[in-house]
C-alpha positions in Angstrom: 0.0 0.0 0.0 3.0 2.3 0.7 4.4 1.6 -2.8 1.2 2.4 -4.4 1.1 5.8 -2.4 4.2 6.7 -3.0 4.0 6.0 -7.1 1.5 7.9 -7.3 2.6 11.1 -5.5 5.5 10.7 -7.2 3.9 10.7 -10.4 1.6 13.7 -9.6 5.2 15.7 -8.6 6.3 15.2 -11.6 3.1 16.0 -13.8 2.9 19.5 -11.9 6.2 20.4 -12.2 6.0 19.9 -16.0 3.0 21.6 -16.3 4.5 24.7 -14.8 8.2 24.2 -17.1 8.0 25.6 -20.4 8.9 23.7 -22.8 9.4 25.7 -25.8 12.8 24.5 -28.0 11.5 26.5 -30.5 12.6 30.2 -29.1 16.2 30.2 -31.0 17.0 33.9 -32.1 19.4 35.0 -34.3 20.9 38.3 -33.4 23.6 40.3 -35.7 25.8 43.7 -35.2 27.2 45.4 -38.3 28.3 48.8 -39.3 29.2 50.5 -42.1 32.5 49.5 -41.8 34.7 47.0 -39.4 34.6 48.3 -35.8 34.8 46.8 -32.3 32.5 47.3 -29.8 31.6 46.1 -26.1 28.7 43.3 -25.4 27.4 42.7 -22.0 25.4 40.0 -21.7 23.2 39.0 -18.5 25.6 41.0 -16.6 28.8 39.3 -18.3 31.2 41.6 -20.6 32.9 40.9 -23.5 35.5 43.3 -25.0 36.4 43.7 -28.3 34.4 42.0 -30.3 34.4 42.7 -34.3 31.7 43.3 -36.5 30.4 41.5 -38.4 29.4 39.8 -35.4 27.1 37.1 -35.5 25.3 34.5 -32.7 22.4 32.1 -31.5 20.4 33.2 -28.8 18.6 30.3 -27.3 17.0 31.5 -23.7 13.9 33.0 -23.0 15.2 36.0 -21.2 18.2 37.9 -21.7 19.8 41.4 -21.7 22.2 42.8 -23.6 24.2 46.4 -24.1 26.3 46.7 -27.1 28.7 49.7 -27.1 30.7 51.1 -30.0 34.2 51.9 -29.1 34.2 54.8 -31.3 31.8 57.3 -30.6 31.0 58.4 -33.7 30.5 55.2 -34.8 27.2 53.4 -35.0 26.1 49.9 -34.7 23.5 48.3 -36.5 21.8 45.2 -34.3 19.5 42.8 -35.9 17.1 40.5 -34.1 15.3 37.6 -36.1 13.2 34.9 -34.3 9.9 32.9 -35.8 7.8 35.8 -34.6 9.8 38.3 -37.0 12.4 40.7 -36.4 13.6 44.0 -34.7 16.4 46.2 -35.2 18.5 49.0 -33.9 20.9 51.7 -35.1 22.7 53.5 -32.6 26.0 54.5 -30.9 25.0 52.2 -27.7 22.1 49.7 -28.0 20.3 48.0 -24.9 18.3 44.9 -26.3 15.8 43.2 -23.5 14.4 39.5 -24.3 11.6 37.9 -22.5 9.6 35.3 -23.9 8.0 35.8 -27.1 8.5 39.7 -26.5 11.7 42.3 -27.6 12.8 45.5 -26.7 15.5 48.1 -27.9 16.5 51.6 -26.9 19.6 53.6 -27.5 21.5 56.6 -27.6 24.2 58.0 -29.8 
């Protein structure tokens, strides 16, 4: 009788804490940075910086939140950042770009 109570609660923990995961593989986003011509800029991603990155820069984006700053190291030079998932894209010209993902939704802002 034990067994039997225990399989079953078992079971149950394991139904609700799938039904509260989400299990979408199908969020993978593509984001690009480019500029008129070869540059480096700054990334910081999720709180983690990366220095000196070239464009064109290209990556695979596959969580359901993030945040990101991208930074020109020239200041009169402007970035160009490009966002593509299944539910279109988004995209951003400016001197220093913050890009926000959560979920199914995206959001940019900058300044020059």
């Amino acid at each position: 009788m034990k067994k039997a109570i225990l399989s079953v609660i078992g079971i149950l923990v394991i139904l609700l804490t799938f039904s509260f995961t989400n299990l979408n593989f199908d969020n993978e986003r593509t984001i690009k940075i480019t500029s008129e011509k070869p540059i480096e800029f700054d990334m910081v991603q999720n709180g983690i910086i990366t220095k000196g990155i070239k464009t064109p820069h290209e990556f695979k984006f596959v969580e359901n939140e993030g945040n990101f700053i991208f930074k020109s190291n020239k200041e009169k030079e402007k970035l160009n950042v490009s966002v593509e998932d299944k539910n279109g894209n988004l995209s951003a010209n400016w001197g220093i770009i913050v890009l926000t993902i959560e979920n199914d939704k995206m959001k940019t802002f900058g300044m020059n």
